[in-house]
C-alpha positions as a Markdown table, in Angstrom:
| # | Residue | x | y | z |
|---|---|---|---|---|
| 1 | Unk | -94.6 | -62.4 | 111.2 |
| 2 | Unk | -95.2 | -65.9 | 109.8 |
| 3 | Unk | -97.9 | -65.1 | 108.0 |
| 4 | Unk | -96.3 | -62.4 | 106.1 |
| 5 | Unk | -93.6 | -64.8 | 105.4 |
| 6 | Unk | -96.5 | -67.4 | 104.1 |
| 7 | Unk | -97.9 | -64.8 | 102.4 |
| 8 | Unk | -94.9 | -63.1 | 100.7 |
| 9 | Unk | -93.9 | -67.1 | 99.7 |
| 10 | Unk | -97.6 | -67.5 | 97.9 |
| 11 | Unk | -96.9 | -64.3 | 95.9 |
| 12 | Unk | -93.6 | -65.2 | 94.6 |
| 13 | Unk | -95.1 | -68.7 | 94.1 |
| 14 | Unk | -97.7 | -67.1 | 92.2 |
| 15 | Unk | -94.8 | -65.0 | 90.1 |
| 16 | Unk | -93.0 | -67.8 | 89.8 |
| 17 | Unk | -95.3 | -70.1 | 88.2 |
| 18 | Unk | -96.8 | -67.6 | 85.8 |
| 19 | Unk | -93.1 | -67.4 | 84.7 |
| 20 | Unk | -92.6 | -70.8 | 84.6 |
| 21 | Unk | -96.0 | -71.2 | 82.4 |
| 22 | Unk | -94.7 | -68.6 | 80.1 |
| 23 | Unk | -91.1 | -70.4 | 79.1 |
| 24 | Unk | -89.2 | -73.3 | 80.4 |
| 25 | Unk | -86.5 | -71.7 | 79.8 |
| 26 | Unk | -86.1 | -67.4 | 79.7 |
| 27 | Unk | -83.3 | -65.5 | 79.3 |
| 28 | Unk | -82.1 | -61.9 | 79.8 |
| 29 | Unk | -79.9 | -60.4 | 77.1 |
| 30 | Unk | -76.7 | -61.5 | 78.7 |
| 31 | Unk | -77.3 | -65.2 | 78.7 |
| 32 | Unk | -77.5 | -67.3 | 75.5 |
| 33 | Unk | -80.8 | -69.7 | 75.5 |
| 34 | Unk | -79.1 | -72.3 | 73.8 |
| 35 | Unk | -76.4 | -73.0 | 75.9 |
| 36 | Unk | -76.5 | -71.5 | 79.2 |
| 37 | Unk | -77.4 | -74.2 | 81.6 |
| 38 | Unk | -78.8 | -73.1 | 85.6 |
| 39 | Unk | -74.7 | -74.3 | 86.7 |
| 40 | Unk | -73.9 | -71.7 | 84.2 |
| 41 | Unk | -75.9 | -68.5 | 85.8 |
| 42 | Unk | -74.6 | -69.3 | 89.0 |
| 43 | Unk | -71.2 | -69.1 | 87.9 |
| 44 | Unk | -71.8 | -65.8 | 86.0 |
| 45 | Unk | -73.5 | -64.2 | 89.2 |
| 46 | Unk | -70.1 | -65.0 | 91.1 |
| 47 | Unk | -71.6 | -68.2 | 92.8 |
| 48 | Unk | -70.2 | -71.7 | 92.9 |
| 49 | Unk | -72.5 | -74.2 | 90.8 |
| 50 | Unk | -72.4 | -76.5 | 93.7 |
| 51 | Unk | -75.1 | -74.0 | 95.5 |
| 52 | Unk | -77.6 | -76.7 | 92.7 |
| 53 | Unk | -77.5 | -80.1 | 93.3 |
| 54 | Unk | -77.0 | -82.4 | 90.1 |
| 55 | Unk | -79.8 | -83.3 | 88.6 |
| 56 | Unk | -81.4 | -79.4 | 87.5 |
| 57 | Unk | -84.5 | -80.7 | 85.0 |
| 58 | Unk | -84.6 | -77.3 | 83.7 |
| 59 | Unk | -85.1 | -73.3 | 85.1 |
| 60 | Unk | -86.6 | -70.0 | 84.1 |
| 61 | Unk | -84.6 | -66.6 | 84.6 |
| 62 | Unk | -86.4 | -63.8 | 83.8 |
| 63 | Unk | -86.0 | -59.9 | 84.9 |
| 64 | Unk | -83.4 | -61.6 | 87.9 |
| 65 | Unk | -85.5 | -63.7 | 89.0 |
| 66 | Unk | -84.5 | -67.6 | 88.5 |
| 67 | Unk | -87.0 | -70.7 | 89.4 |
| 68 | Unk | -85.4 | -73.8 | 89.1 |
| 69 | Unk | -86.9 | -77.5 | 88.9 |
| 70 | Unk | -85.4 | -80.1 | 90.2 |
| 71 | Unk | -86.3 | -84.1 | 89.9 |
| 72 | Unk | -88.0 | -84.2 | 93.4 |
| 73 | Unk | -87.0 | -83.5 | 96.9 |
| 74 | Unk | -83.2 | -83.1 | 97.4 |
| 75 | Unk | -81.4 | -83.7 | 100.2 |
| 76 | Unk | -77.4 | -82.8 | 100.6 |
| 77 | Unk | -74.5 | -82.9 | 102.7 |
| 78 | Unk | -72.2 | -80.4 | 103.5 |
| 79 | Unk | -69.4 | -80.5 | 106.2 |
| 80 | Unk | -68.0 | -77.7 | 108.1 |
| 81 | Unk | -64.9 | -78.1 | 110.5 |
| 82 | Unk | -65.7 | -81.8 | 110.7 |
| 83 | Unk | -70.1 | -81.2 | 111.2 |
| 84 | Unk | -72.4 | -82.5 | 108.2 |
| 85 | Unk | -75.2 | -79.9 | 107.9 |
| 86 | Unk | -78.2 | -81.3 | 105.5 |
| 87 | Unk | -79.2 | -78.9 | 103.2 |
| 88 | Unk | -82.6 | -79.9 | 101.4 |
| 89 | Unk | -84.3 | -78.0 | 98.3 |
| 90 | Unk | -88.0 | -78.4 | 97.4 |
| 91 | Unk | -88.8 | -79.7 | 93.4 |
| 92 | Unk | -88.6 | -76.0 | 93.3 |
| 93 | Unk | -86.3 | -73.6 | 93.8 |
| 94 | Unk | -85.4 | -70.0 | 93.2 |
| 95 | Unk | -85.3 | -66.6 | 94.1 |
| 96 | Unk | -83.7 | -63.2 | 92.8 |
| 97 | Unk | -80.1 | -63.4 | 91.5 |
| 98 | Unk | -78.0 | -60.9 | 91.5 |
| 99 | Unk | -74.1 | -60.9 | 91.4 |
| 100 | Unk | -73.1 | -62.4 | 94.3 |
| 101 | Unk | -76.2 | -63.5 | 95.6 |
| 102 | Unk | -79.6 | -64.6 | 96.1 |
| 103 | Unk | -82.4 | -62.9 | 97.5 |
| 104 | Unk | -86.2 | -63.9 | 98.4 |
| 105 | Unk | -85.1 | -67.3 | 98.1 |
| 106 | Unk | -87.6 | -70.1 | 98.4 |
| 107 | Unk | -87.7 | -73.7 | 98.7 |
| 108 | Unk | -84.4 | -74.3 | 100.6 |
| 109 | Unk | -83.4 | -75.1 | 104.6 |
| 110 | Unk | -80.6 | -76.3 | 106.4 |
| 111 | Unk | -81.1 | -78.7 | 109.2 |
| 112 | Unk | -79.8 | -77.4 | 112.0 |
| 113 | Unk | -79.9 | -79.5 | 115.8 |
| 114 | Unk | -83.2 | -81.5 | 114.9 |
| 115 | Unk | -84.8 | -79.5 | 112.6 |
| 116 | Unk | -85.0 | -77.9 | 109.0 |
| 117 | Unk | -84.8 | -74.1 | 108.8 |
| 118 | Unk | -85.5 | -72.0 | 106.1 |
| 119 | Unk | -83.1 | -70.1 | 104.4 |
| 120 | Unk | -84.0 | -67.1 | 102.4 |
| 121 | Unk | -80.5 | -65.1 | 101.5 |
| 122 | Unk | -77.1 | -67.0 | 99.9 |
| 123 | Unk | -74.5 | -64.6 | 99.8 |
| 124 | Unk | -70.6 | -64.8 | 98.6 |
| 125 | Unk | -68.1 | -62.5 | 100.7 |
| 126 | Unk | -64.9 | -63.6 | 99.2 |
| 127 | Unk | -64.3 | -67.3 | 99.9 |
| 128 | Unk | -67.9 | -67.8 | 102.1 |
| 129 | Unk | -71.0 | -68.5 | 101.1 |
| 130 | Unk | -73.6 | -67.5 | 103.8 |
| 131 | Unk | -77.2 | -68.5 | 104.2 |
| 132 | Unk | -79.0 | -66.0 | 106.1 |
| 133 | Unk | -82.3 | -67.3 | 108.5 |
| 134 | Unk | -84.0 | -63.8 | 107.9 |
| 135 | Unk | -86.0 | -62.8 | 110.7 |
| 136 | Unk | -86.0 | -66.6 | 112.1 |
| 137 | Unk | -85.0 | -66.2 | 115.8 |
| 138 | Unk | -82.9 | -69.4 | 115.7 |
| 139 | Unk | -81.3 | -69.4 | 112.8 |
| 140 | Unk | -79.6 | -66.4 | 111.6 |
| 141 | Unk | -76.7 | -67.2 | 109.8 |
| 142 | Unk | -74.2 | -69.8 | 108.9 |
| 143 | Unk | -71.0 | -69.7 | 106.7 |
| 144 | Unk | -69.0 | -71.9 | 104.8 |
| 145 | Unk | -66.3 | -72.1 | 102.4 |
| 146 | Unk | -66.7 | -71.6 | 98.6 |
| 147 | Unk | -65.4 | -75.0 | 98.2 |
| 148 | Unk | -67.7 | -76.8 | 100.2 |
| 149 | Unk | -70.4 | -76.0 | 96.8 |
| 150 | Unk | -67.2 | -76.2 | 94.1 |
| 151 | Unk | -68.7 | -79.1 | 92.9 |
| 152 | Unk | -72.4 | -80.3 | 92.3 |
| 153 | Unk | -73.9 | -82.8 | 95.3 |
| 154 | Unk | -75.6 | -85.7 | 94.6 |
| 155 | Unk | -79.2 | -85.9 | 96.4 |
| 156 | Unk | -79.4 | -88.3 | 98.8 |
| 157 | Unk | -83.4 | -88.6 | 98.2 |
């Protein structure tokens, strides 16, 4: 099973970065190029801008699929009836947007007890945002509010 999951990671990797060489910054027909900013497709996909740290250097979206660049490793936290979770993105980030949610997302975890866990599903249900573990057998999902990500973290690293 993990080496499916490596090996499904190095093929969107490989998608991704043919993307990436192609444009900094794509667009589909419903987002202007000029204006639109990575905050700004979260929001028009029904998903808080919070779900990016500050800092976005820039992002690609093409055919749903959005990669996004960030200065360096980024650590954030986020409490939950009084717990601070760390959530940490890679320099790179993405997966398939849709309204709603993320899919096949890569370069994200949550540290849960002593360890980092990889996330690879974001969806909104009304007021909650859940990441989903996939087929991780210790992490399978954990919710929090919408307003928890209302707002843009600062990276601690």
């Amino acid at each position: 099973m993990a080496i499916m999951h490596h090996l499904l990671l190095v093929v969107v990797l490989l998608i991704a970065s043919t993307l990436h060489a192609a444009s900094s910054v794509t667009t589909n027909s419903a987002v202007d190029a000029t204006s639109a900013t990575a905050y700004d497709i979260l929001e028009q996909n029904n998903l808080p801008r919070g779900l990016l740290p500050l800092g976005v250097k820039s992002y690609v979206l093409r055919q749903g699929a959005i990669e996004v660049t960030l200065p360096g490793l980024c650590d954030f936290n986020v409490t939950l009836a009084g717990q601070q979770y760390i959530i940490r993105y890679d320099p790179t980030v993405g997966g398939l947007i849709r309204p709603g949610s993320l899919t096949q997302v890569y370069g994200a975890r949550i540290q849960l007890a002593f360890d980092f866990l990889a996330f690879d599903q974001v969806d909104r249900v009304g007021d909650q945002i859940s990441l989903h573990g996939g087929d991780n057998k210790f992490f399978k999902n954990k919710s929090f509010p919408v307003s928890n990500f209302a707002q843009s973290h600062k990276c601690n690293k």
